[in-house]
C-alpha positions as a Markdown table, in Angstrom:
| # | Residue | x | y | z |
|---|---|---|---|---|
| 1 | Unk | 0.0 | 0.0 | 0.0 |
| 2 | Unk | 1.6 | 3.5 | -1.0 |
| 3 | Unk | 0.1 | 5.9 | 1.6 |
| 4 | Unk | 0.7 | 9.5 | 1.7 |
| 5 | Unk | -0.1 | 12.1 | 4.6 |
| 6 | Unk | -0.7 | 15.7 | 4.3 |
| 7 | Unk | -0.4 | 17.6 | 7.1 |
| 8 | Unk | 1.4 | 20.5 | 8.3 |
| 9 | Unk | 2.2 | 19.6 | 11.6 |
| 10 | Unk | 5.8 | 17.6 | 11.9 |
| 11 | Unk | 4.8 | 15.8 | 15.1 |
| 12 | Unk | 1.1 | 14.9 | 13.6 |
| 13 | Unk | 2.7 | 13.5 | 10.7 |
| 14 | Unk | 5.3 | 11.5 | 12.3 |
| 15 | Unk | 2.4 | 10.0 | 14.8 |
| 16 | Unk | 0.2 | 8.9 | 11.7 |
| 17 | Unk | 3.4 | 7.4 | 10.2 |
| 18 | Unk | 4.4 | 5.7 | 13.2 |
| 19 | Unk | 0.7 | 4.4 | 13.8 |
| 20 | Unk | 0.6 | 3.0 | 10.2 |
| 21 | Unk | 3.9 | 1.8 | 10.0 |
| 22 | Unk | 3.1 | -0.5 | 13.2 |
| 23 | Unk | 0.0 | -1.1 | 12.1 |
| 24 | Unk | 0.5 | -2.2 | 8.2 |
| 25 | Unk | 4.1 | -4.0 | 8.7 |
| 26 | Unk | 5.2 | -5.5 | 5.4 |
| 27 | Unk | 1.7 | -4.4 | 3.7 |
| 28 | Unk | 3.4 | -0.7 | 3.5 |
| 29 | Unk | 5.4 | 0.0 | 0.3 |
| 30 | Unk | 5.9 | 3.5 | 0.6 |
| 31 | Unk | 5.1 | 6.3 | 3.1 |
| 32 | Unk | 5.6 | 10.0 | 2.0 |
| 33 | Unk | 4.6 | 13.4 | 3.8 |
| 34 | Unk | 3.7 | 17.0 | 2.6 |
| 35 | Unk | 2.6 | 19.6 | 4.4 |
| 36 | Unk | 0.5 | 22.0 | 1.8 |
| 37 | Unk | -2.2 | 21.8 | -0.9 |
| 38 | Unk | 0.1 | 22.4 | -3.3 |
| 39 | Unk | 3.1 | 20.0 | -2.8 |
| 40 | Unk | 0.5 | 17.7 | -1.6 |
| 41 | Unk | -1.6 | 17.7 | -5.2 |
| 42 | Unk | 1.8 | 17.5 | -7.0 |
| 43 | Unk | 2.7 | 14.3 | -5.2 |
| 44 | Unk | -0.3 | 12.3 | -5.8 |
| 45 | Unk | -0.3 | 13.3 | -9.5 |
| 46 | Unk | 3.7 | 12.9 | -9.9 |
| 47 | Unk | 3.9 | 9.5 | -7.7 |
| 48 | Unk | 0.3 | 7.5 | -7.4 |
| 49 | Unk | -0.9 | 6.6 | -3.7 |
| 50 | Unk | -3.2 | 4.1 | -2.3 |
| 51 | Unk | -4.5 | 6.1 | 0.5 |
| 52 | Unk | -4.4 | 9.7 | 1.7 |
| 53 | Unk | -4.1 | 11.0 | 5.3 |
| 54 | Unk | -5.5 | 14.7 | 4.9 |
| 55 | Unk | -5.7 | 17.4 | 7.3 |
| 56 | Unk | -8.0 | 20.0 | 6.7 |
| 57 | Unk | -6.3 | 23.2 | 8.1 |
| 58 | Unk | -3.1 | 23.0 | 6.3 |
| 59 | Unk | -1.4 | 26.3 | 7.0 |
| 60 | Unk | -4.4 | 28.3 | 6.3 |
| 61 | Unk | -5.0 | 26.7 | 3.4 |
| 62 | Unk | -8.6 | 24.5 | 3.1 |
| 63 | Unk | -7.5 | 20.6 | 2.9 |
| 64 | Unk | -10.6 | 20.4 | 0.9 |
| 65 | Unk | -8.9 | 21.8 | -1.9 |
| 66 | Unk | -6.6 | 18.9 | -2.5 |
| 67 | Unk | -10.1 | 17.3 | -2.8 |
| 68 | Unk | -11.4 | 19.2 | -5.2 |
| 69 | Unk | -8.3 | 18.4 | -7.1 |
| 70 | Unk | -7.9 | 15.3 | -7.2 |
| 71 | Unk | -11.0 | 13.9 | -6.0 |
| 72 | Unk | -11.9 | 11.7 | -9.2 |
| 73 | Unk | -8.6 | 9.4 | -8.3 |
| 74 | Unk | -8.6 | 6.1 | -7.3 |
| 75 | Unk | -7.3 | 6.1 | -3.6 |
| 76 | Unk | -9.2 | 6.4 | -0.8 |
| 77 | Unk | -9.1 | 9.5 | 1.6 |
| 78 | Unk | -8.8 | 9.1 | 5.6 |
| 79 | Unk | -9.4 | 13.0 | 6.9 |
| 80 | Unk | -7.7 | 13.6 | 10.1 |
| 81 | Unk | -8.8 | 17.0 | 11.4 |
| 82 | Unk | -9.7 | 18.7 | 14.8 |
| 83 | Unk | -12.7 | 19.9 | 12.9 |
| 84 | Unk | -15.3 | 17.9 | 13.9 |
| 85 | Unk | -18.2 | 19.9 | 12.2 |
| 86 | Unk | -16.8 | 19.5 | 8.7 |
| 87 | Unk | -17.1 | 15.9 | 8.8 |
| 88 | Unk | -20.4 | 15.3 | 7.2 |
| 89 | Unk | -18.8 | 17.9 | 4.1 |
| 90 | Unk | -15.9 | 15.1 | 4.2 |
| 91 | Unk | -17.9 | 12.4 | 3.4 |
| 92 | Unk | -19.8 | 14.0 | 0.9 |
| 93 | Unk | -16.5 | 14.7 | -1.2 |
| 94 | Unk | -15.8 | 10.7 | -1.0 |
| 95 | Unk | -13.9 | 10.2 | 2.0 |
| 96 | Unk | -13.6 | 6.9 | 3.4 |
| 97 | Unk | -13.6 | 7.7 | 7.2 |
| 98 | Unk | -12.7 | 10.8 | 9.5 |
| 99 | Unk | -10.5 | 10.6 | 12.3 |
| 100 | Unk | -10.7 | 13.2 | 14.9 |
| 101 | Unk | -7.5 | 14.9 | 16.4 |
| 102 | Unk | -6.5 | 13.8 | 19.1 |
| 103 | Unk | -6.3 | 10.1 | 18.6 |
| 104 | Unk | -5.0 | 6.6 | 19.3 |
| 105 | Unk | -3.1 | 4.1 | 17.6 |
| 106 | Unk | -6.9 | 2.2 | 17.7 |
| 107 | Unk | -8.4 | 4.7 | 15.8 |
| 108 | Unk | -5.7 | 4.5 | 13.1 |
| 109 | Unk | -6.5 | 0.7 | 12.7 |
| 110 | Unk | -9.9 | 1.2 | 12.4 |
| 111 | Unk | -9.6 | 3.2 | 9.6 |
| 112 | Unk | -7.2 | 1.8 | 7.9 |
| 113 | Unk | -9.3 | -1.5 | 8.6 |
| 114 | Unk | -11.9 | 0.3 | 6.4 |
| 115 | Unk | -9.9 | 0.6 | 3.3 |
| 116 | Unk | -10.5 | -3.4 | 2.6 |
| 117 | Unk | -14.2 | -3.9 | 4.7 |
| 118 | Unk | -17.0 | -2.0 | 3.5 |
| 119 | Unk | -18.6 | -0.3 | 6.8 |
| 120 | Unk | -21.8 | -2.1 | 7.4 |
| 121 | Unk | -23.5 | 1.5 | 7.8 |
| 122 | Unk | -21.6 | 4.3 | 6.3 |
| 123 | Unk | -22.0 | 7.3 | 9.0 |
| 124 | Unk | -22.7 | 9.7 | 6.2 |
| 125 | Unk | -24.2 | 9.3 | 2.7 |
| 126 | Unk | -21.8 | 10.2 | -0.5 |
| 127 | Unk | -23.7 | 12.6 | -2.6 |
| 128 | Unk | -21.4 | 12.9 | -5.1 |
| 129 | Unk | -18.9 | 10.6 | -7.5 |
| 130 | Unk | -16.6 | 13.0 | -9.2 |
| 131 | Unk | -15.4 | 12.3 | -12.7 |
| 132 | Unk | -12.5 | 13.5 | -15.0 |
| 133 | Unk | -13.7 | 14.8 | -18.3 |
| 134 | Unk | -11.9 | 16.9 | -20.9 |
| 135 | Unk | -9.3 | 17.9 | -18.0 |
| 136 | Unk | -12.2 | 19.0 | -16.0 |
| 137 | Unk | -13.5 | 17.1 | -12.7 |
| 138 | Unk | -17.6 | 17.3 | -12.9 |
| 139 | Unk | -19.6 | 16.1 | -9.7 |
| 140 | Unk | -22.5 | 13.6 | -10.4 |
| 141 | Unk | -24.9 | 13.6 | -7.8 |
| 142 | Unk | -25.2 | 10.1 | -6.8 |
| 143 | Unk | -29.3 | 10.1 | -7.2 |
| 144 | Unk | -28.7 | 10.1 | -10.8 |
| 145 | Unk | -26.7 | 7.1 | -10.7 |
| 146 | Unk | -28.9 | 3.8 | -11.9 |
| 147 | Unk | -26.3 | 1.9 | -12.2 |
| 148 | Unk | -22.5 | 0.9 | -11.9 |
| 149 | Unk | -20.7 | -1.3 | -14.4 |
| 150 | Unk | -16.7 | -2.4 | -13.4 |
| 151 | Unk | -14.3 | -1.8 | -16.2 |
| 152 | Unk | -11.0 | -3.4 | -14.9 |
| 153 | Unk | -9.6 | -0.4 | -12.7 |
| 154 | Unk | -12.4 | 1.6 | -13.5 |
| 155 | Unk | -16.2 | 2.2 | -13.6 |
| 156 | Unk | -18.9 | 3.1 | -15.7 |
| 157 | Unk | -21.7 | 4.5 | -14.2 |
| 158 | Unk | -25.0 | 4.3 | -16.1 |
| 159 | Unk | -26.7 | 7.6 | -15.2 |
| 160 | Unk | -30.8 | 8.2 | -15.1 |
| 161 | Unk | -30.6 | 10.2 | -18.5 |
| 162 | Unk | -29.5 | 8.0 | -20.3 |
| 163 | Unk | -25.3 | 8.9 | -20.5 |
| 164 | Unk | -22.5 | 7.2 | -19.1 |
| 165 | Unk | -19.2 | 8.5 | -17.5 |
| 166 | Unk | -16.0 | 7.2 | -16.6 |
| 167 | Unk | -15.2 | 7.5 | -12.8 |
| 168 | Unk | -10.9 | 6.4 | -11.9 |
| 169 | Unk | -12.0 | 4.5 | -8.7 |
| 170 | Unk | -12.9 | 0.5 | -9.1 |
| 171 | Unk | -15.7 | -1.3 | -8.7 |
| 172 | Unk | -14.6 | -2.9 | -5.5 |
| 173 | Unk | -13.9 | 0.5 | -4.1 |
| 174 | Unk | -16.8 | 2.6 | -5.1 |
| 175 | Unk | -18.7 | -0.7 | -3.3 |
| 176 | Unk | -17.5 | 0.8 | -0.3 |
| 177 | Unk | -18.6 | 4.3 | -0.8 |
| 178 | Unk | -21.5 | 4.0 | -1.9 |
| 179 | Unk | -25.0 | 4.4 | -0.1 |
| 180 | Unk | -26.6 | 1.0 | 1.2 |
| 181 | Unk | -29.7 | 1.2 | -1.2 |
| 182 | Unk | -26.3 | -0.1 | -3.8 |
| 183 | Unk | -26.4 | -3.9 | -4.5 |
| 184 | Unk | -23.7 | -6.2 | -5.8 |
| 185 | Unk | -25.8 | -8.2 | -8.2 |
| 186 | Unk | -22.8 | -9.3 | -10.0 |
| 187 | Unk | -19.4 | -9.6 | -10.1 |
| 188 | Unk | -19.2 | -6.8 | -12.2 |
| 189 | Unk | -22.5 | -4.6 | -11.5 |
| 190 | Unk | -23.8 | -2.6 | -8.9 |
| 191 | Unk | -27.2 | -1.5 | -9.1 |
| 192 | Unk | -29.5 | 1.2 | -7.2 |
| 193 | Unk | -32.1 | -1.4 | -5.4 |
| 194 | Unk | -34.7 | 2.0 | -5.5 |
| 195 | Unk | -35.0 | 1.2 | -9.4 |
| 196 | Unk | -35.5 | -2.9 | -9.3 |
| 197 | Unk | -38.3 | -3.6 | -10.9 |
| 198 | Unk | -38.0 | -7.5 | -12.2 |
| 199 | Unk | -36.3 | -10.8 | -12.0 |
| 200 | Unk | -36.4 | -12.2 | -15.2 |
| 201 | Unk | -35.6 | -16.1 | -15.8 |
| 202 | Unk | -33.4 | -16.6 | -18.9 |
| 203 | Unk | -32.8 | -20.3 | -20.5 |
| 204 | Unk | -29.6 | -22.2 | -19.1 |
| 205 | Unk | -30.4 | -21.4 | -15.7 |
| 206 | Unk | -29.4 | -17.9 | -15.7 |
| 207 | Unk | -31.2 | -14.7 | -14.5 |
| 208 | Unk | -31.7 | -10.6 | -15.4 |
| 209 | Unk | -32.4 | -7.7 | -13.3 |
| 210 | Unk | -35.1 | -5.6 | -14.9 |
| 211 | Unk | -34.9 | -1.7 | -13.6 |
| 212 | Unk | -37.9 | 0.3 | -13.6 |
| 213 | Unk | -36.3 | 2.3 | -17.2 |
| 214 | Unk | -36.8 | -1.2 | -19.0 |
| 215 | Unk | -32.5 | -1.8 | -18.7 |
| 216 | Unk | -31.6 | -5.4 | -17.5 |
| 217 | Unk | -28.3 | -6.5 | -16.0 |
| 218 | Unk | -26.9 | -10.2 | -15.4 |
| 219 | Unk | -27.6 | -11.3 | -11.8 |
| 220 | Unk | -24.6 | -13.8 | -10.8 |
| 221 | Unk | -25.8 | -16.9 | -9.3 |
| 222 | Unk | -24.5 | -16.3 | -6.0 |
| 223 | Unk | -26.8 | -12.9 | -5.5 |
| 224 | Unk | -30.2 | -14.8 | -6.7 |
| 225 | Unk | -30.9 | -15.7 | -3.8 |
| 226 | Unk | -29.9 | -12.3 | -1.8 |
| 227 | Unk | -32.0 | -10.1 | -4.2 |
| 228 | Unk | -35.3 | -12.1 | -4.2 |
| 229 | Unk | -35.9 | -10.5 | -0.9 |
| 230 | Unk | -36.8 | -7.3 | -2.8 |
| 231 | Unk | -39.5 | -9.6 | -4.7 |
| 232 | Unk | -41.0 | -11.5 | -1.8 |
């Protein structure tokens, strides 16, 4: 895991680092440390990470900006901040937990626990997937999402008017973002359970999701059974 923290307090930094280095072991392959928006952005698009440690105030600049910059990548965002009121903002953006200052070593594994398990309840619903287009990073409110189709390390989401975008993150880790109502009817599909309409029974044993727009995705055998609930 290549994990990077932004913060602009040394001694912060260094606890984070010491936490995740005793915490991850052999799992860590790299651990780097900014302490500003700017050198911060310019890391993560010069180098790649795996997961971000972000604080919000970072020398009077707003930690949310690194967000806003590079908020359509694929790595998941812990925020560690002593502003506990921005939280619910946090999650909105994407985030993947919030950790509030101070903390324990405990608190550190639980988050970084959540980068692998999706939270059984997510404390706060996403309302936004952010996507690169044309250089430019567009927020898609995630009502408007019917659908989510995996595309190796990508996604496709299948939106209500009919368009698709492109979104950096995978399957597997847009699972744990978004809001329960999501389903994993497939290996490679997650759909919106408000917009299941139909299971349809197709020869060879096999099975379709009908949404309520007339679409119909591949149910894999193991989910059968799961998603009947919604017909019973």
């Amino acid at each position: 895991m290549r994990i990077l923290i932004i913060e602009d307090e040394a001694r912060i930094a260094a606890r984070i680092g010491r936490f995740v280095r005793e915490i991850l072991g052999p799992e860590l392959t790299s651990l780097a440390s900014c302490d500003g928006v700017e050198t911060g952005t310019e890391y993560i698009r010069s180098h790649g990470i795996d997961l971000l440690f972000l604080d919000l105030n970072l020398n009077g600049q707003d930690g949310f900006d690194v967000l806003k910059n590079v908020v359509a990548e694929s790595f998941h965002t812990i925020v560690v901040s002593a502003y506990t009121e921005k939280a619910i903002t946090a999650f909105e953006y994407g985030v993947l937990d919030f950790i509030a200052k101070p903390f324990a070593i405990e608190r550190v594994k639980l988050a970084l626990d959540r980068v692998s398990l999706k939270p059984a309840t997510p404390p706060h619903p996403l309302k936004f997937l952010a996507v690169k287009s044309r250089g430019l990073i567009r927020l898609i409110p995630v009502e408007e999402v019917l659908f989510v189709q995996g595309s190796g390390v990508y996604s496709e989401l299948h939106l209500q008017n009919g368009t698709k975008a492109l979104h950096d993150k995978s399957l597997e880790k847009l699972a744990q973002l978004l809001p329960a109502s999501f389903e994993r009817i497939h290996k490679s599909y997650l759909a919106d359970s408000r917009y299941f309409a139909a299971i349809q029974v197709q020869s060879g044993g096999r099975y379709s999701l009908q949404l309520t727009t007339g679409q119909q995705l591949p149910i894999g055998r193991s989910r059968y059974e799961q998603l009947r609930r919604y017909f019973s």
